[in-house]
N, C-alpha and C positions, 0 to 999 in steps of 0.2 A: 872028635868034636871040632876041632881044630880045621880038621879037614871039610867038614861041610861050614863052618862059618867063611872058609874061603870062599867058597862055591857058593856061598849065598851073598856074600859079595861083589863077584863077578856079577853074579846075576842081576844084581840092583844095579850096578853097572852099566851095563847090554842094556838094559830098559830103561834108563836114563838118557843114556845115548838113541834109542830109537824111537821116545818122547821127544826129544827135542829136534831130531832130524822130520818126525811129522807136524809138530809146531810151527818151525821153518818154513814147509811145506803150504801150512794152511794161511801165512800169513803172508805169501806169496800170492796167492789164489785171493784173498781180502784185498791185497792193495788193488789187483786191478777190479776188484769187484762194483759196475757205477751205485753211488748212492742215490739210488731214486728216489718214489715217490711209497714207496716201501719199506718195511725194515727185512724184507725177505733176503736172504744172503743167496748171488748166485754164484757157482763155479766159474770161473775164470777160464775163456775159450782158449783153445788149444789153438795156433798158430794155423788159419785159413785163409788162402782167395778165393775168393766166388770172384763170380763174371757177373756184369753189368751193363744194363744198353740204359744211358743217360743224357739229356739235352745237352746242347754244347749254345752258350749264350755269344751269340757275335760281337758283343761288345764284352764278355769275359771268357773268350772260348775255354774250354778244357785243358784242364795242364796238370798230367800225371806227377808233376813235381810241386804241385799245390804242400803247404805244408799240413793242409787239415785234415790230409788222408797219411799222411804218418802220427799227424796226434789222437787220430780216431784207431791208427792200429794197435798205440802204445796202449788204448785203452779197451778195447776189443777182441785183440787180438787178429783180426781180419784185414787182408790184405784187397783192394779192390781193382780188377782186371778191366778194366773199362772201354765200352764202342759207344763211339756215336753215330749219329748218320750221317750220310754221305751229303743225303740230302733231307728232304723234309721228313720226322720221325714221325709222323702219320705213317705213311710208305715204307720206312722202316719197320713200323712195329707189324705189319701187316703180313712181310716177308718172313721176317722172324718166328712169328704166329705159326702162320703156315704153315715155314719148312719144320714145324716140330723140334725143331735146332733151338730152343730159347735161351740166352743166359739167365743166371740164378734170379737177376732182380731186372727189373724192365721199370723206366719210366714212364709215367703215361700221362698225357695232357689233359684229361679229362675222365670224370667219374662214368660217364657214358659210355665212354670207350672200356675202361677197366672193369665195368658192367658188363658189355656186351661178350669181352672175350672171355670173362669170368665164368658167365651161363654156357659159354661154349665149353668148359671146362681145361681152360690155357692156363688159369690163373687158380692159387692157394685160396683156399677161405679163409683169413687170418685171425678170424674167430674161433675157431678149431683148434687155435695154438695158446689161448692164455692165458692157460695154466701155466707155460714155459714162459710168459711173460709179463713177470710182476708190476712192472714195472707199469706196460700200457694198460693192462686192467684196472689199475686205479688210479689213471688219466681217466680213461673212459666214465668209472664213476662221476669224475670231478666234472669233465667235459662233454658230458653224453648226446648233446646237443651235434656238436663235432664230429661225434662219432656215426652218429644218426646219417649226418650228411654226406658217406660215402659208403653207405648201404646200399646193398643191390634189391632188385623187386622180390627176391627171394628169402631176403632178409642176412643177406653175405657180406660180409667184408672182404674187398676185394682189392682194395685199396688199404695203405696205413695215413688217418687220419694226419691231417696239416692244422697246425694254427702260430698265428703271427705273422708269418710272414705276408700274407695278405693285407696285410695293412699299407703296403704301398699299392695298393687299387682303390684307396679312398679318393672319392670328389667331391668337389666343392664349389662354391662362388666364392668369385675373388673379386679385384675390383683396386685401381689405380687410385693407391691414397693420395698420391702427390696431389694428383689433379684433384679431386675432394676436395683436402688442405685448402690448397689455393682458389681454390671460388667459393670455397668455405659451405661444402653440402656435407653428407649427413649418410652414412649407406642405411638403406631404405630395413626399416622390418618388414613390409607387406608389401604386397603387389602394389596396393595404392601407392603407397609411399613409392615403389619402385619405379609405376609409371610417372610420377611428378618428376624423381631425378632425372630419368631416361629424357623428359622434353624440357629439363634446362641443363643437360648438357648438351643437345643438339640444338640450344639457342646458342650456346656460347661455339661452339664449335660443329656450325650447320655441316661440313662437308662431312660430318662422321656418322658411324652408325654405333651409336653409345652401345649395344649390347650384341655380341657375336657370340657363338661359339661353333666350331666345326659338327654340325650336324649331321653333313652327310659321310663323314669320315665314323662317325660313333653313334648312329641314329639310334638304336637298343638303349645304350648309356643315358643318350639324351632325353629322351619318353620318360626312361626312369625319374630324371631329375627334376622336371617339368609335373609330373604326376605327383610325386612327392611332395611337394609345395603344395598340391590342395586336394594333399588326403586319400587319394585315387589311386589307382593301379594305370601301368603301359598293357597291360594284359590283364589275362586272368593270375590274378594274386590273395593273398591273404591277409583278409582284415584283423590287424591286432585286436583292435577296438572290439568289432564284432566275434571274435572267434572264428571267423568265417573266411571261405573262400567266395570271390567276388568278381566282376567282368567290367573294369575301370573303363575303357571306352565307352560304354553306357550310361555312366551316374553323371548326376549332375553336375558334380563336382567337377568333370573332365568337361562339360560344356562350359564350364566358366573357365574352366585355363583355357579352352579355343577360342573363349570371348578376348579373355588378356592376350591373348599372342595376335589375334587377329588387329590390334586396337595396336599394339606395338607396330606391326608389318602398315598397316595402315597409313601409319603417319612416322613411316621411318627410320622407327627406331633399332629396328634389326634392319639387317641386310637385304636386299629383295632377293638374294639366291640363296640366300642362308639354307634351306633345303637340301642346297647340293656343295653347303663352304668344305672343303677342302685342308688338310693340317696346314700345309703350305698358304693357303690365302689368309687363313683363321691366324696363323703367326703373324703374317706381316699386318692385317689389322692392327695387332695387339703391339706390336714392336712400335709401327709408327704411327701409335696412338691416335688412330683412326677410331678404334673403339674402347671402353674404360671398365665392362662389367663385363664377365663369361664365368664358363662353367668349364669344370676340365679335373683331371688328375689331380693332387695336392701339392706334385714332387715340379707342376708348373712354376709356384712362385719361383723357386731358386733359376729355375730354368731360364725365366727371363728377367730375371733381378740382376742375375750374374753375367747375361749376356747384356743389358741395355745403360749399364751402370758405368759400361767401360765410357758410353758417347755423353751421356746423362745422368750424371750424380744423385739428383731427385730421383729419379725414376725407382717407384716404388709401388710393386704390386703384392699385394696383402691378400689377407685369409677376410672373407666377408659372409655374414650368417645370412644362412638361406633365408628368402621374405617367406614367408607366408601367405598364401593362394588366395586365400581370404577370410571371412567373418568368421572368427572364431577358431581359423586354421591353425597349423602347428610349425615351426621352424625347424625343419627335419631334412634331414640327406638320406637319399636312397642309401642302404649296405650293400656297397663292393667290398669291401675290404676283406672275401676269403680269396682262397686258391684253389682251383680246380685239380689243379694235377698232385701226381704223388705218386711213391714207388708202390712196387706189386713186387709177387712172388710167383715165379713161374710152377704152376705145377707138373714138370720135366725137370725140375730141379731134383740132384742127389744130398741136398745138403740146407732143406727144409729147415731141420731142429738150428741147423746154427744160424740162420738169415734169421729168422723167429730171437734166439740170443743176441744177435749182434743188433736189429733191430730195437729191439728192446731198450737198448742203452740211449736210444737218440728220446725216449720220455722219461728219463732220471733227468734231476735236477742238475747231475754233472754232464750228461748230455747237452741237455738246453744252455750250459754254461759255455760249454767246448765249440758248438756249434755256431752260438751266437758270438762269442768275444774272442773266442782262440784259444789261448795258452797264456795262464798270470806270468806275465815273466816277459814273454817272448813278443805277445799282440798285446796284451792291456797290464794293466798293474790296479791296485785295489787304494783307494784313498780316503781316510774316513768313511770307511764301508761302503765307500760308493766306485764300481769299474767305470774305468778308465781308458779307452784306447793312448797306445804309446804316442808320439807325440808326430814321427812318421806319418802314421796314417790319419789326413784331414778328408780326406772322400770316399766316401763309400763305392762310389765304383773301384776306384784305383783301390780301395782296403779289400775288393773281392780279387780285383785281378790279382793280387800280389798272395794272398792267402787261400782263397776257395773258399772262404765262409760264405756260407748262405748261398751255395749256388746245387747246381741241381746233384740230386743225391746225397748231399751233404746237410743237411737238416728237417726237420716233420716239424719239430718246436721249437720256436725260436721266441727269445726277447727281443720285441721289435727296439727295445731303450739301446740296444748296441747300434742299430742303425739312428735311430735319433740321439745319439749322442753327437754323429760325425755331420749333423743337419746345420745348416744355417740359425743364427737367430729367430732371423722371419718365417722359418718352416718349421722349427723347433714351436715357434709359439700360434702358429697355426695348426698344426696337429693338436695341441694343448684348448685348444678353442671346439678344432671340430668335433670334436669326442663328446662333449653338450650338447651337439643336435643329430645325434647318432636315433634310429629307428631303433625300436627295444629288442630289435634281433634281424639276421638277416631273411630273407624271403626262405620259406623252405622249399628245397630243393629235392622232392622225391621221385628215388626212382621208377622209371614206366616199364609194363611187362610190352612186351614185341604190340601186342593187340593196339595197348595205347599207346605207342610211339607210332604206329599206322593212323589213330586218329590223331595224332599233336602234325602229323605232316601233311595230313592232306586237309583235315576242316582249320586245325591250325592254321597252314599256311594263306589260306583262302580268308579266313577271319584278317589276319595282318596284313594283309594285301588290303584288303576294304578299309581296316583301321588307316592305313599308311595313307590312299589315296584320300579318302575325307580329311585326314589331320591336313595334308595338303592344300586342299579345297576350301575346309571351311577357316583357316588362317589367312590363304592369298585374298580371299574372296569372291573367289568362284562358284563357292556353294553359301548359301543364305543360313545362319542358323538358324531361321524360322524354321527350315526342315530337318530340325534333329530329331524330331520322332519319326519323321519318314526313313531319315538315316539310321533309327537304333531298331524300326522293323528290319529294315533290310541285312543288317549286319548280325541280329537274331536269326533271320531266317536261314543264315549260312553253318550254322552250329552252335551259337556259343554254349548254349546249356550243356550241350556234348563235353565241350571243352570243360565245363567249370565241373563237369561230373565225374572227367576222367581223374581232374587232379585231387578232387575230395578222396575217391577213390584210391589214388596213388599213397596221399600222406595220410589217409588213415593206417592204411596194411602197416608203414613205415614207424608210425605212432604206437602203435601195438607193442613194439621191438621194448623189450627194457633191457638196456645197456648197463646197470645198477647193477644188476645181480651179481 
């Protein structure tokens, strides 16, 4: 007796000891496991590099010694081998393509592109993968929208879905308070109102041209913003209001903004070359306050607040709400604010299941944390519940170059609040403003099978051609608008119904997709 209660002591023993050597074990694997958007518990990756072809930004080129690719390995596991290109990663990606040679992850500039080499079969379906990823699957539920928007004509993921970051592609009207202030006007709600300030600032100040903006440097951008103000589309777009897709160079609405801009050019108030202004000319307007109203980026105010405050104390350009086009119009900004590019997955890849895990961790909420702020301790610290970058980093460029947060490869979701934390007052609280006259969504953006991207090139580009020359025409005054039905046969007769059939077509198929399930 004696003898087996030994032996069943040992026993209990040994099994105590190899409970708690697997305890160990499992609580190892939890700490690095990210807390997403899940409660699903994933295994902790085993120590990998994958290779990488990633943009390199000239103003924060690439630096293997970034510290965000050691805190993402701390958390990942995964080490990242990274090329960029030599030269343009268009021509890169092409090469790579090609020679069948691909690294594990490629960035790509565009959903078209990551389309096109997707259907050739270069690239993952990353739909395919998740189940192994709890994490983006119910992103996608939340943000299915998002997800939508880098669907292929096939209904593939080809791309890993981006959001926030795009928020520094918002535009807006701005507009020289100082000068306001001091002659004591008013920024305009409506067109009307806008044309009255526009001909007493250029009583008070005849040599200027009260309203610029670089048109021929951003003419797509500019359509947009111009359209927007009265309801309309630069193209074929889609009507909120109506559920519908629609062909803005046609409606009446887009004749009465060529009424307003013609009645501006007319009498001075734009530029006579504005057509063809220039970043370089459209600047120094706006510096030597030649001009007081434009349209541009958001990340402008700072730009020239910072540069013009060194000669000129007052000097103060501000966030100013879009007028309104006309009777009954609405106060709205075109949506730039997403991002076109985003990573891929080589389908020559050996090491699919772990890019799939390791990708996964940048839609947990400790992802979006790591990605966007750094490391509590190290980049921000936590203050009455609210982050904090350290006291170091006052610039978002200089807080990229020094760390690699937010730069290519290194985030899909991010909190735009870590970049507007390191914002100016005046851009802090113009972000805070333009977010009120946001469109209830951005245009959609669906993909085209081979057939219709043959018609988006050839009666498309023939349509925008005629669009571009009449916006021309009938703003200098070359062309009479008494002939805008002669103008909307002729510019019918070149395709449009084609066009607006192809894109119904398009974002129905796209619409079908439920990302929910």
């Amino acid at each position: 007796m004696k003898k087996n209660a030994l032996m069943l002591v040992v026993l209990i023993l040994v099994l105590s000891m190899l409970a708690g050597c697997t305890g160990n074990q499992s609580a190892e694997k939890t700490s690095s496991t990210p807390s997403g958007n899940t409660n699903t518990a994933a295994p902790a990756l085993t120590k990998k590099t994958l290779k990488a072809l990633l943009d390199s930004n000239p103003t924060f080129p690439y630096n293997k010694d970034w510290p965000i690719w050691k805190w993402v390995e701390e958390k990942t596991g995964v080490t990242l081998d990274v090329q960029t290109p030599s030269g343009k990663l268009a021509d890169t990606l092409n090469l790579v393509v090609a020679s069948n040679n691909m690294p594990d992850l490629l960035y790509i500039p565009t959903h078209a592109t990551s389309n096109k080499f997707g259907q050739q079969g270069a690239l993952v379906n990353i739909l395919d993968h998740l189940n192994e990823m709890p994490n983006l699957a119910a992103w996608l539920k939340k943000y299915p929208d998002d997800g939508k928007a880098v669907l292929s004509t096939d209904g593939k993921m080809y791309m890993f879905p981006n959001q926030g970051f795009g928020e520094t592609n918002r535009m807006i009207w701005m507009y020289r308070e100082d000068i306001f202030r001091k002659n004591g006007l008013t920024p305009p709600k409506t067109y009307d109102e806008l044309y009255t300030v526009l001909k007493k600032l250029k009583e008070l100040y005849p040599d200027s041209y009260p309203l610029s903006m670089r048109f021929g440097q951003i003419p797509d951008e500019m359509f947009a913003n111009l359209t927007t103000n009265f309801n309309t589309g630069e193209n074929v777009y889609y009507n909120f209001d109506k559920k519908d897709w629609g062909f803005g160079p046609t409606e009446d609405a887009y004749k009465a903004m060529l009424g307003a801009w013609n009645k501006f050019y007319k009498e001075g108030l734009i530029p006579p070359d504005f057509l063809t202004t220039q970043t370089k000319q459209w600047q120094d307007m706006i510096s030597n306050s030649n001009s007081f109203i434009t349209i541009d980026y958001i990340s402008r105010i700072d730009f020239f607040n910072n540069a013009m405050r060194k000669e000129n104390p007052d000097y103060n350009m501000q966030f100013m709400a879009p007028p309104a086009g006309m009777a009954g119009g609405k106060q709205l900004n075109p949506f730039f604010h997403y991002l076109e590019g985003g990573l891929t997955v080589a389908s020559t890849s050996k090491n699919v299941k772990d890019i799939m895990k390791f990708m996964d961790f940048f839609y947990s909420e400790e992802g979006k944390t790591l990605t966007s702020w750094g490391k509590e301790g190290e980049t921000y610290s936590v203050e009455n519940g609210q982050k904090k970058f350290k006291p170091e980093f006052t610039d978002v460029t200089e807080m990229r170059k020094k760390t690699g947060l937010q730069t290519s490869g290194a985030y899909t979701w991010i909190d735009f609040g870590a970049h507007l934390s390191l914002f100016s007052k005046d851009l802090r609280s113009a972000y805070q403003e333009a977010v009120k006259y946001d469109l209830p969504a951005m245009q959609p953006k669906p993909a085209f099978t081979e057939s219709e991207n043959e018609v988006l090139a050839v009666t498309g580009q023939a349509v925008k051609k005629s669009r571009d020359e009449n916006f021309a025409k009938f703003v200098t005054g070359t062309r009479n608008l008494n002939e805008w039905d002669k103008y909307v046969k002729e510019i019918e007769g070149l395709g449009v119904q084609k066009l607006v059939d192809t894109y119904k077509a398009a974002y129905k198929r796209v619409e079908s997709i439920d990302l929910k399930k």
